[in-house]
Backbone as XML, in Angstrom:
<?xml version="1.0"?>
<chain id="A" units="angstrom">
  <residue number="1" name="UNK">
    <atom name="N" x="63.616" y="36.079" z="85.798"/>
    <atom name="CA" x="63.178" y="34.701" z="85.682"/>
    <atom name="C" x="63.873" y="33.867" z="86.749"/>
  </residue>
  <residue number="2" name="UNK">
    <atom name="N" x="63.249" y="32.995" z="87.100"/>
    <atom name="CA" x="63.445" y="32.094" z="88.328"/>
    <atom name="C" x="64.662" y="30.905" z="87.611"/>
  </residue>
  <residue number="3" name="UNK">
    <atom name="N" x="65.599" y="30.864" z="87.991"/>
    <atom name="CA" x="66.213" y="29.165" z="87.603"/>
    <atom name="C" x="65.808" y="28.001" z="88.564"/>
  </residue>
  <residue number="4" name="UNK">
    <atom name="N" x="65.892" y="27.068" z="87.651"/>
    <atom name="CA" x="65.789" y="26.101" z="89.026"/>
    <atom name="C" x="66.943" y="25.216" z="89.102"/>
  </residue>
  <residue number="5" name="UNK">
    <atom name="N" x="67.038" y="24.504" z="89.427"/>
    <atom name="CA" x="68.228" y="23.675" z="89.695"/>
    <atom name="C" x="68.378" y="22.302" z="88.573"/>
  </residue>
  <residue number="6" name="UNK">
    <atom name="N" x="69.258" y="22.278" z="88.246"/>
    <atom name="CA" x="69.579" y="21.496" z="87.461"/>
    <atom name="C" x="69.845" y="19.664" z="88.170"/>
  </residue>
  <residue number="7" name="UNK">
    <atom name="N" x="69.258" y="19.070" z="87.684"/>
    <atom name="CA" x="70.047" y="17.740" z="88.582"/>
    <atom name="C" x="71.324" y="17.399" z="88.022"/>
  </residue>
  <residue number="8" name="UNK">
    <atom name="N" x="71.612" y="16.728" z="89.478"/>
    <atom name="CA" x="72.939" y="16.242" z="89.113"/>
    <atom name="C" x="73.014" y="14.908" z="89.170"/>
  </residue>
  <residue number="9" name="UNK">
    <atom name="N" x="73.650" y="13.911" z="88.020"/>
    <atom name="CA" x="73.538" y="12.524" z="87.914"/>
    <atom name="C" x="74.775" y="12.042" z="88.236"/>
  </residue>
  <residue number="10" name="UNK">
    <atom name="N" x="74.565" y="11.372" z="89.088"/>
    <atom name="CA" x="76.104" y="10.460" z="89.498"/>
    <atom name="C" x="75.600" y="8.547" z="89.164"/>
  </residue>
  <residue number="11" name="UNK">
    <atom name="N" x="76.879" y="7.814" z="88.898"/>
    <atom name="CA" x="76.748" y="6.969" z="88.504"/>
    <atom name="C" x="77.651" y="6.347" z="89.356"/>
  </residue>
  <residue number="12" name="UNK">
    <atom name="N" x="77.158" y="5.060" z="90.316"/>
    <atom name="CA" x="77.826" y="4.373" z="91.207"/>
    <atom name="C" x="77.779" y="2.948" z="90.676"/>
  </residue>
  <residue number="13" name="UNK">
    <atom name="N" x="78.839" y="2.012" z="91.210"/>
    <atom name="CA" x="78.275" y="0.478" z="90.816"/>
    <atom name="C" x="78.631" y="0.084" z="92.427"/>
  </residue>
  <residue number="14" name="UNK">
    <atom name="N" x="77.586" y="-1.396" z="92.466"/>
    <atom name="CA" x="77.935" y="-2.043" z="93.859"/>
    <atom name="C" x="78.444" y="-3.167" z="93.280"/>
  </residue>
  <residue number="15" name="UNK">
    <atom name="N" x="80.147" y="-3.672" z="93.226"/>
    <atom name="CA" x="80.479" y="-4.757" z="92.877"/>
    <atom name="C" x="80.050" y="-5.905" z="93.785"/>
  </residue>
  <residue number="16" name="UNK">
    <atom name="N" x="80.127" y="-7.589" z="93.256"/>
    <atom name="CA" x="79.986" y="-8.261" z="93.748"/>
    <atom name="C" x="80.640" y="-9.406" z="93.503"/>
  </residue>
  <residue number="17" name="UNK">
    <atom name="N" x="80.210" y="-10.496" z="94.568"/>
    <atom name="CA" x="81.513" y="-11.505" z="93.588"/>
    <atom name="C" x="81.341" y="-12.170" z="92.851"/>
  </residue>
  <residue number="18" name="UNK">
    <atom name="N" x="81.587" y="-13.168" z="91.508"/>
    <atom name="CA" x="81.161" y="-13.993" z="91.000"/>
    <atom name="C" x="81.565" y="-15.310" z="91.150"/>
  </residue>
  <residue number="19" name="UNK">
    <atom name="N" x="82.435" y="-15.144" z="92.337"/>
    <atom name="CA" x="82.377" y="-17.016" z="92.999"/>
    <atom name="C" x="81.161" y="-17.445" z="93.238"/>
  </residue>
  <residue number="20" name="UNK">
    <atom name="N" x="81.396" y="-19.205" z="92.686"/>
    <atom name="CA" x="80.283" y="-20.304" z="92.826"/>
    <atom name="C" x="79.816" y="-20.856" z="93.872"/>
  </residue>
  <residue number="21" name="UNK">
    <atom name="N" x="79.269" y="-22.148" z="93.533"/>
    <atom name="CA" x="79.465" y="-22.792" z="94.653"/>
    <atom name="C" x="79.141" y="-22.500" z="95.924"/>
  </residue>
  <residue number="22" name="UNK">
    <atom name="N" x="78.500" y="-21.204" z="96.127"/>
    <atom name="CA" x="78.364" y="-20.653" z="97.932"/>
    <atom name="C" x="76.688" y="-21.202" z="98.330"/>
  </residue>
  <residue number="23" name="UNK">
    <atom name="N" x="75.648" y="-21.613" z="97.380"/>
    <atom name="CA" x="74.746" y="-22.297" z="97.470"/>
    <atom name="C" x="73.133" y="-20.841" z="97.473"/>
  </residue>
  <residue number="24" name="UNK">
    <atom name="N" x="74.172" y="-19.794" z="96.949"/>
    <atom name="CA" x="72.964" y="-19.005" z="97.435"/>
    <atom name="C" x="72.411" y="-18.546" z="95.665"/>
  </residue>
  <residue number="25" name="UNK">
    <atom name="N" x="71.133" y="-18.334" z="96.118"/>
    <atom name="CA" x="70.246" y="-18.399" z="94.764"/>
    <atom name="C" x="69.530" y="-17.563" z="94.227"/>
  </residue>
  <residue number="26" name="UNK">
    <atom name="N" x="70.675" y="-15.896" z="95.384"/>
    <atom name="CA" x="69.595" y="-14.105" z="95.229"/>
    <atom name="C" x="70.720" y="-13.793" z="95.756"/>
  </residue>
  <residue number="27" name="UNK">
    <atom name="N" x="70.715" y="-11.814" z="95.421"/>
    <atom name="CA" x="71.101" y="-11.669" z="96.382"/>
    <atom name="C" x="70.465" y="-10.202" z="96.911"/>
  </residue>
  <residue number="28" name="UNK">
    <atom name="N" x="70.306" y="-9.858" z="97.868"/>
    <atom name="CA" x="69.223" y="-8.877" z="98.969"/>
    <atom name="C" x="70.290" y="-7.613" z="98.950"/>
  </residue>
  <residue number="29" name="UNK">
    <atom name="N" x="70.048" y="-6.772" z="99.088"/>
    <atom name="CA" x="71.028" y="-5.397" z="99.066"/>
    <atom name="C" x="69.911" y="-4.185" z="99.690"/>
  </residue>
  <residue number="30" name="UNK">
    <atom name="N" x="70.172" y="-3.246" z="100.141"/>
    <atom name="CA" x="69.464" y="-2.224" z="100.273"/>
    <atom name="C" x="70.181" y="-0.578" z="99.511"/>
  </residue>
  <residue number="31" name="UNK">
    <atom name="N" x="69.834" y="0.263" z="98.938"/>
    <atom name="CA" x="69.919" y="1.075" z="98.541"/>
    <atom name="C" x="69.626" y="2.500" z="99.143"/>
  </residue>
  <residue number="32" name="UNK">
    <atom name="N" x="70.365" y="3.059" z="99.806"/>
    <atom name="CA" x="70.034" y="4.382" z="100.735"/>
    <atom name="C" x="70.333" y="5.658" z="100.100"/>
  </residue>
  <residue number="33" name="UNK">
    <atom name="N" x="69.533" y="5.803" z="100.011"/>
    <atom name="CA" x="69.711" y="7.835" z="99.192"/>
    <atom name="C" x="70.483" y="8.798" z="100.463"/>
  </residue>
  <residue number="34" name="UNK">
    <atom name="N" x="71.007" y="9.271" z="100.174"/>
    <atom name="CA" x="71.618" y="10.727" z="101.569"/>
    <atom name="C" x="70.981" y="11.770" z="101.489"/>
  </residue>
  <residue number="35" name="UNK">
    <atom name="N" x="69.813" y="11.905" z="100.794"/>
    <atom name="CA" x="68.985" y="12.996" z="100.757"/>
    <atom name="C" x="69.691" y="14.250" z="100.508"/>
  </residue>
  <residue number="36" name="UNK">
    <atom name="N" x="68.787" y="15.082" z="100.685"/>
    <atom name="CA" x="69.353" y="16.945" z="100.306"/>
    <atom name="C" x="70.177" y="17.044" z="101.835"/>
  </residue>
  <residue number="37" name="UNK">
    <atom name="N" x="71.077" y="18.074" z="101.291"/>
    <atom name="CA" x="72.242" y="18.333" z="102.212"/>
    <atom name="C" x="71.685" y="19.296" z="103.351"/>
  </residue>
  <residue number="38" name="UNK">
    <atom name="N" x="70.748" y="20.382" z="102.827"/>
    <atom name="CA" x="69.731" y="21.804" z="103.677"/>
    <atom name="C" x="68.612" y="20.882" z="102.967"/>
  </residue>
  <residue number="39" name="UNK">
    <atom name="N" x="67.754" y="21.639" z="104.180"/>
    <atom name="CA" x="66.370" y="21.574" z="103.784"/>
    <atom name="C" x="65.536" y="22.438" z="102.322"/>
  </residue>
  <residue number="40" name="UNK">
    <atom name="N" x="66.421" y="23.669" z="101.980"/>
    <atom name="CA" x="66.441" y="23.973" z="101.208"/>
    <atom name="C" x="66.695" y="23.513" z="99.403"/>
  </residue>
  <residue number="41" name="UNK">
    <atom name="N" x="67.509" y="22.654" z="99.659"/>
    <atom name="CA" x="67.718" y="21.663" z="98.585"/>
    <atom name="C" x="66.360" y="20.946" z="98.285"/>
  </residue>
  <residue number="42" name="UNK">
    <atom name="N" x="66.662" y="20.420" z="96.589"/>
    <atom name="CA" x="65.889" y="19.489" z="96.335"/>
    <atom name="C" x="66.024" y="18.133" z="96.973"/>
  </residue>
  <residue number="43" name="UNK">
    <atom name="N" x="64.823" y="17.297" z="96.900"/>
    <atom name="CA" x="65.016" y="16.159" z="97.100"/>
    <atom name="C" x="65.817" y="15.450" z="96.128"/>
  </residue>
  <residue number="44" name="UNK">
    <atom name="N" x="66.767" y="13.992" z="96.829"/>
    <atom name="CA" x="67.404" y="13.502" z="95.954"/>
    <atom name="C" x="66.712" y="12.552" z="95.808"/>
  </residue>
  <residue number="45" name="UNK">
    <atom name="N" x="66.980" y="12.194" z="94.575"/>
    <atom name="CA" x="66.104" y="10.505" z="93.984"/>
    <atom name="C" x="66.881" y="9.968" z="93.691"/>
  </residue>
  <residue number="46" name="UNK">
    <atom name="N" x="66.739" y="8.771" z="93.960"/>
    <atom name="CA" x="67.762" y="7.308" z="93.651"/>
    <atom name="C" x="67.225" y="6.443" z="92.884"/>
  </residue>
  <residue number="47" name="UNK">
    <atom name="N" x="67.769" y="6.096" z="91.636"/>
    <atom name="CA" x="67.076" y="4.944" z="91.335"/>
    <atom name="C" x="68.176" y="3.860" z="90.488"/>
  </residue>
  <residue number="48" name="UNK">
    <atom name="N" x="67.619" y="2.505" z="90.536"/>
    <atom name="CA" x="68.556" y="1.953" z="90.137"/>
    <atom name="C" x="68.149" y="1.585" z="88.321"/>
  </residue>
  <residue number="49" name="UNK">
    <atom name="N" x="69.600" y="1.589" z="87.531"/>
    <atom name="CA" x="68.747" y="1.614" z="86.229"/>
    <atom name="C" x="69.067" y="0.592" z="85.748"/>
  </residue>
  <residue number="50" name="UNK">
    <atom name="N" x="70.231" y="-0.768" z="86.385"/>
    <atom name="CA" x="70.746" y="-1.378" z="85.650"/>
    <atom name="C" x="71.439" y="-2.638" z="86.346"/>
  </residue>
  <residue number="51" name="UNK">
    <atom name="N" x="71.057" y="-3.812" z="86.230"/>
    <atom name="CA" x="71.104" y="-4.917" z="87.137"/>
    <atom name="C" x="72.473" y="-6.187" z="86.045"/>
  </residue>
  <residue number="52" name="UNK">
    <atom name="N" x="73.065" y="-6.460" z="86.965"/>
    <atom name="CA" x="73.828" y="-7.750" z="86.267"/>
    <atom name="C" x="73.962" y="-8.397" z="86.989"/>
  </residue>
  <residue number="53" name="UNK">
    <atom name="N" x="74.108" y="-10.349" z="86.665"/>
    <atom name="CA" x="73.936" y="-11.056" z="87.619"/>
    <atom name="C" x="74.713" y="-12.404" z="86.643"/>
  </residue>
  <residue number="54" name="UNK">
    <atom name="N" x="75.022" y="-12.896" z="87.473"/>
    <atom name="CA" x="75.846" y="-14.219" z="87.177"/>
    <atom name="C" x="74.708" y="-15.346" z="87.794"/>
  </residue>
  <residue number="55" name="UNK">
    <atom name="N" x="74.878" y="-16.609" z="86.490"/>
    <atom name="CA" x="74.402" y="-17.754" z="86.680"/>
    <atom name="C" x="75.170" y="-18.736" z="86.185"/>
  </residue>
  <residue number="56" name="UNK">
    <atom name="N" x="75.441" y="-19.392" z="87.693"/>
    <atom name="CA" x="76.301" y="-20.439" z="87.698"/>
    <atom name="C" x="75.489" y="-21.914" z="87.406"/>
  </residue>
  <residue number="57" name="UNK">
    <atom name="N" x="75.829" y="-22.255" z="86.321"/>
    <atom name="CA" x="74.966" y="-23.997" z="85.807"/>
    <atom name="C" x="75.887" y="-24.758" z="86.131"/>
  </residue>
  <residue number="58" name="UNK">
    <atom name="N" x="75.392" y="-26.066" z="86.743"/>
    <atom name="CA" x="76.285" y="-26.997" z="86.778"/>
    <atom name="C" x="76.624" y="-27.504" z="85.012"/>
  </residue>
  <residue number="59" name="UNK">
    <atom name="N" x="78.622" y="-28.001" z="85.374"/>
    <atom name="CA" x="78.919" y="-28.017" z="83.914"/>
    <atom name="C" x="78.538" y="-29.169" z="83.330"/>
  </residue>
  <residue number="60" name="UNK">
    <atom name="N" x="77.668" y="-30.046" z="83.666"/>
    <atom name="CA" x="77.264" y="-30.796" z="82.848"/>
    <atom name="C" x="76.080" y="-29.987" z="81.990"/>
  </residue>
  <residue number="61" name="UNK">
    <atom name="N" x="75.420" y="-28.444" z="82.694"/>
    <atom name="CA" x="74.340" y="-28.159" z="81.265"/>
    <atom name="C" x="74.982" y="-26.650" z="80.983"/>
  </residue>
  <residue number="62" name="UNK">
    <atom name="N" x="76.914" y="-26.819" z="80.911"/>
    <atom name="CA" x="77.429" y="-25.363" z="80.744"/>
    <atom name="C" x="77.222" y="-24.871" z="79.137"/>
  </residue>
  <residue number="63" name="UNK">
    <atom name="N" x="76.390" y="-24.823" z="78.092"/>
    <atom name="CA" x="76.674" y="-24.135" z="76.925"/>
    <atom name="C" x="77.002" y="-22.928" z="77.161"/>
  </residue>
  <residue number="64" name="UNK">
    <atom name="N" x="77.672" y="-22.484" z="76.072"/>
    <atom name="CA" x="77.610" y="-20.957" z="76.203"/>
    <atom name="C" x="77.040" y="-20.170" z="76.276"/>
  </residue>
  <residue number="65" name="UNK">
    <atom name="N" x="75.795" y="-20.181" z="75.650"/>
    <atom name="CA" x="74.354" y="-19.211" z="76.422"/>
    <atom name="C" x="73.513" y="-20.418" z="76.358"/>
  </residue>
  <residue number="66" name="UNK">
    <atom name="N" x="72.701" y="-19.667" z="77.627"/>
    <atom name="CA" x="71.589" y="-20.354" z="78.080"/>
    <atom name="C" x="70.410" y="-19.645" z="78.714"/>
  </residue>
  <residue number="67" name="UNK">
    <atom name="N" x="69.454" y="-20.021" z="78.960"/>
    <atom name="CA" x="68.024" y="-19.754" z="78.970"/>
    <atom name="C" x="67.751" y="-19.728" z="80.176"/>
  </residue>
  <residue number="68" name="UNK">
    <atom name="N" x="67.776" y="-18.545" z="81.150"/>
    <atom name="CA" x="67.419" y="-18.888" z="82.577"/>
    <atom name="C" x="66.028" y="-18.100" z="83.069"/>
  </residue>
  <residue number="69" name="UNK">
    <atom name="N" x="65.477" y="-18.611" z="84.371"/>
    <atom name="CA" x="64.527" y="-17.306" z="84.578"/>
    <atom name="C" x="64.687" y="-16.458" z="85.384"/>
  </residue>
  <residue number="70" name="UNK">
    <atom name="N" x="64.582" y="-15.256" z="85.540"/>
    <atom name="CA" x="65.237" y="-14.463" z="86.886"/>
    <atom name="C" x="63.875" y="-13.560" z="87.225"/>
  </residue>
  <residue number="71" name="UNK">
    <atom name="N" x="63.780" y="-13.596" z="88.632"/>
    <atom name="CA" x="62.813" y="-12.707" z="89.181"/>
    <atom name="C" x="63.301" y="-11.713" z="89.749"/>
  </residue>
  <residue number="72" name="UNK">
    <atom name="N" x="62.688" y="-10.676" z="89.420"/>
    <atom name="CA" x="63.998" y="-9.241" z="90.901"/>
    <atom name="C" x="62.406" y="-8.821" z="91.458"/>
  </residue>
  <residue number="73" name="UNK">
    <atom name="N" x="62.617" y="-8.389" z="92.807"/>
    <atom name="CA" x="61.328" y="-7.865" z="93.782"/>
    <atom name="C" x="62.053" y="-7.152" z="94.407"/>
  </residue>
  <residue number="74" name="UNK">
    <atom name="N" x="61.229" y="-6.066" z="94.900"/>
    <atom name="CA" x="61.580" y="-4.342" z="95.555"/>
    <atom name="C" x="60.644" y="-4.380" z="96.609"/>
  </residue>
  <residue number="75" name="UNK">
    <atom name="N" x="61.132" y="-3.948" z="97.898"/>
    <atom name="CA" x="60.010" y="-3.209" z="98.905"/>
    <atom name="C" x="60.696" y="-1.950" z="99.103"/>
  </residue>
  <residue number="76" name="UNK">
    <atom name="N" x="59.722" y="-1.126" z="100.086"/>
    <atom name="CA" x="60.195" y="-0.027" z="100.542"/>
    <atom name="C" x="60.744" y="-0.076" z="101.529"/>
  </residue>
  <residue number="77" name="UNK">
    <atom name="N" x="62.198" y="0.537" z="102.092"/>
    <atom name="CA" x="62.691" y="-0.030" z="103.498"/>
    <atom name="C" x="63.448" y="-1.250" z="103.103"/>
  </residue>
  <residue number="78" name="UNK">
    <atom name="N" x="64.310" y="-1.538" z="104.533"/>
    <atom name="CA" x="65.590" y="-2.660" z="104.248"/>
    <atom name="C" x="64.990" y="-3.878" z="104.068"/>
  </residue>
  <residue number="79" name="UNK">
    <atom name="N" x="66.095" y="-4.806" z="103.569"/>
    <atom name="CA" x="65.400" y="-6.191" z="103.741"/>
    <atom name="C" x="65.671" y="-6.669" z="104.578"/>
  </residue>
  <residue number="80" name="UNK">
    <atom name="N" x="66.492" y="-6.807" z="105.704"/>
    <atom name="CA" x="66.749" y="-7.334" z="106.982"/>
    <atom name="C" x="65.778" y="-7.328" z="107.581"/>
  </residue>
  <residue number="81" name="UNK">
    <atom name="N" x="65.322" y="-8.395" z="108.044"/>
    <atom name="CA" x="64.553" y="-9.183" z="108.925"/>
    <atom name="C" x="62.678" y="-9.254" z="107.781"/>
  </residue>
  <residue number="82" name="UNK">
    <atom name="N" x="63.077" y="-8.889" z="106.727"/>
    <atom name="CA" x="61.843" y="-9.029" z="105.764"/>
    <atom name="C" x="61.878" y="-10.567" z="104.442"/>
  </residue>
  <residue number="83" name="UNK">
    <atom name="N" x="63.296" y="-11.149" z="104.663"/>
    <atom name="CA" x="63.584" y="-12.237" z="103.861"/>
    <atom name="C" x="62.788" y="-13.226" z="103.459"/>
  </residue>
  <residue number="84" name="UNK">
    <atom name="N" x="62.289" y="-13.557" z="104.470"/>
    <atom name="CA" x="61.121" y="-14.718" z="104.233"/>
    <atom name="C" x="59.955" y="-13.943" z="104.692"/>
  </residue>
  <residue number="85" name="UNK">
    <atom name="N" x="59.861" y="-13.176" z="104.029"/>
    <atom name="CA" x="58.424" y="-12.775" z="103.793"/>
    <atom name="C" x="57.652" y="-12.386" z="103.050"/>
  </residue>
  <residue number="86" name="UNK">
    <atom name="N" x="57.620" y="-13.253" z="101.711"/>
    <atom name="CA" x="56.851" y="-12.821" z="100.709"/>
    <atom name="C" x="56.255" y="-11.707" z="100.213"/>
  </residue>
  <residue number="87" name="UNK">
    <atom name="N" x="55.206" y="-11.892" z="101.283"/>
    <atom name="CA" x="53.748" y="-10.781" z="100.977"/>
    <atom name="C" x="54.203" y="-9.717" z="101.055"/>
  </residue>
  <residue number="88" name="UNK">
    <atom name="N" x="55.821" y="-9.139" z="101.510"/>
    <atom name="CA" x="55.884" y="-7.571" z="102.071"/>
    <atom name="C" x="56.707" y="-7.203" z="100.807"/>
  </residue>
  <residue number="89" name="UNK">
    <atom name="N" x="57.060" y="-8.054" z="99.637"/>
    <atom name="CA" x="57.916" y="-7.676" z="98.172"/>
    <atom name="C" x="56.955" y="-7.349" z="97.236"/>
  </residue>
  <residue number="90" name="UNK">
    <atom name="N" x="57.206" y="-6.597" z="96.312"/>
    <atom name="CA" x="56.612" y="-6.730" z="95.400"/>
    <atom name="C" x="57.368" y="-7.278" z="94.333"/>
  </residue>
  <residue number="91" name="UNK">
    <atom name="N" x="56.772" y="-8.206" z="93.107"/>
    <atom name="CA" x="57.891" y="-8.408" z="92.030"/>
    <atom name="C" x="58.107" y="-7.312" z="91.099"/>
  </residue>
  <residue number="92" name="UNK">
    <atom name="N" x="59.449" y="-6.634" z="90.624"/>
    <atom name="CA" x="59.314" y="-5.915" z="89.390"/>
    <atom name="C" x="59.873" y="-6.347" z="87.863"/>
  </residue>
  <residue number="93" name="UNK">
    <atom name="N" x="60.593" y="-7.741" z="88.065"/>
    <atom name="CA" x="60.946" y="-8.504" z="87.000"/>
    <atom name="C" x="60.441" y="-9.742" z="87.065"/>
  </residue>
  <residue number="94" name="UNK">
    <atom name="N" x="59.872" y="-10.207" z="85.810"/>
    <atom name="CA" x="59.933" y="-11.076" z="85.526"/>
    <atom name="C" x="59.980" y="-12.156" z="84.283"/>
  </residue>
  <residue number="95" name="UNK">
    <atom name="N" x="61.153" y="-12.273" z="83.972"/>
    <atom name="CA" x="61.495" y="-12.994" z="82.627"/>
    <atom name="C" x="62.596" y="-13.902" z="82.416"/>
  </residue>
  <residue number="96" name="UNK">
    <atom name="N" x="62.751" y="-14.873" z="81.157"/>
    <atom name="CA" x="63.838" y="-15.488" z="81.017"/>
    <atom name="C" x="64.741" y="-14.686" z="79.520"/>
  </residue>
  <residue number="97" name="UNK">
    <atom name="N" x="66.287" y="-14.638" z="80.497"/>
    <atom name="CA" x="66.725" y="-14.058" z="80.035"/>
    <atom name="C" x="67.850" y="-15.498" z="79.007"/>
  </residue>
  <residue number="98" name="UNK">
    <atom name="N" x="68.672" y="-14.972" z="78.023"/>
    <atom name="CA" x="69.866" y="-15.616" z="77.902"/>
    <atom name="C" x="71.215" y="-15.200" z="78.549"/>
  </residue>
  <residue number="99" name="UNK">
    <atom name="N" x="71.482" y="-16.279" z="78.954"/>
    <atom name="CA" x="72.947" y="-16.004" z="80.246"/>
    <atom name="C" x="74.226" y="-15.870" z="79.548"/>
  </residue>
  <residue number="100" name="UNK">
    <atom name="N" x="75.031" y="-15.180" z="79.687"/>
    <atom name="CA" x="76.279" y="-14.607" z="79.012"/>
    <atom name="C" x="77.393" y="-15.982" z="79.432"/>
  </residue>
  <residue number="101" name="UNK">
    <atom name="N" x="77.033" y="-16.684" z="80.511"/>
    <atom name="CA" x="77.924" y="-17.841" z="80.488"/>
    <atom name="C" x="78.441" y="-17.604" z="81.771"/>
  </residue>
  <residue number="102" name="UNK">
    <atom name="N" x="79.564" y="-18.843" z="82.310"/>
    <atom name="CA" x="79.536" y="-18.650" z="83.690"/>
    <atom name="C" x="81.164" y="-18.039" z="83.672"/>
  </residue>
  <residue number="103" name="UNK">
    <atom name="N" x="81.135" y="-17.186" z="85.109"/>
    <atom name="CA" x="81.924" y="-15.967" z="85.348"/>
    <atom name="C" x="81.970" y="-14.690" z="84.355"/>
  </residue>
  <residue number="104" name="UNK">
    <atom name="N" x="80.844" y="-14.615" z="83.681"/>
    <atom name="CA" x="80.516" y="-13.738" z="82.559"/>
    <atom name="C" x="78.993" y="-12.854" z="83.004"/>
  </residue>
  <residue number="105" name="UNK">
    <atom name="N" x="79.180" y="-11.348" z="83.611"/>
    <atom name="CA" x="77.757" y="-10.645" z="83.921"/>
    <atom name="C" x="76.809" y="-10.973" z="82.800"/>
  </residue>
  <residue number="106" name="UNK">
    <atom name="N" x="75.422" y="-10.743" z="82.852"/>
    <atom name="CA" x="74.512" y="-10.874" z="82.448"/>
    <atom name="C" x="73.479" y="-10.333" z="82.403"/>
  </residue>
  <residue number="107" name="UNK">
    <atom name="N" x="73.591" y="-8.970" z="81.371"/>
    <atom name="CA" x="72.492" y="-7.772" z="82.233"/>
    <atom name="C" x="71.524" y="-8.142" z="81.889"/>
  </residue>
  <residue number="108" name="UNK">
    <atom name="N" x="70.592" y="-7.665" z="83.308"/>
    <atom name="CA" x="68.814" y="-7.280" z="83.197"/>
    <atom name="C" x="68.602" y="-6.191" z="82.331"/>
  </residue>
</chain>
C-alpha cells in the first residue's frame, strides 16, 4: 500500500502594534508560502485562519464594548502598488463586530 504524506501544520502569528493615534484605518500585509522544498514534495498551502485587530474610539465614545464595522479584502499577489485600487480586491468580511475595548485584540 502506498502512504501518502501526512501534512504538517505549523502555527505562526504576525504581531503588530496597538499604538493609537498614527491616523491609519487598515492594515495591508502580504502572506508568502515557501512552497515544497523538491519538486517532489507536496504543495504547501497557506492559509490564514484567524484575524485580531484593535479599535481605537475616541474616549469620549470609549465604553467597554462597542459595536464597530470591519471589512477584510484579499487579492492574489502583493498589495504594493494595488492600494488604491479597489476593483483588483475582493471583500471576504463583512460585519459588525463587538470590540474588546481599546488596547484589547478583538478577534474576527
Amino acid at each position: 500500500a502506498e502512504s501518502t504524506p501526512q501534512e504538517e501544520q505549523t502555527t505562526h502569528s504576525v504581531p503588530t502594534t496597538f499604538d493609537g493615534a498614527n491616523g491609519s484605518h487598515g492594515t495591508m500585509f502580504d502572506v508568502i508560502s515557501r512552497g515544497a522544498a523538491t519538486p517532489d514534495d507536496p504543495p504547501t498551502i497557506t492559509s490564514v485562519t484567524s484575524l485580531h485587530i484593535h479599535v481605537n474610539l475616541p474616549s469620549s465614545q470609549q465604553p467597554s464594548v462597542h459595536s464597530s464595522p470591519v471589512l477584510v479584502y484579499t487579492r492574489l499577489g502583493t498589495h504594493r502598488g494595488h492600494e488604491a485600487k479597489p476593483s483588483e480586491w475582493t471583500l471576504i468580511f463583512n460585519s459588525t463586530v463587538e470590540t474588546a475595548g481599546f488596547a484589547k485584540p478583538t478577534w474576527l
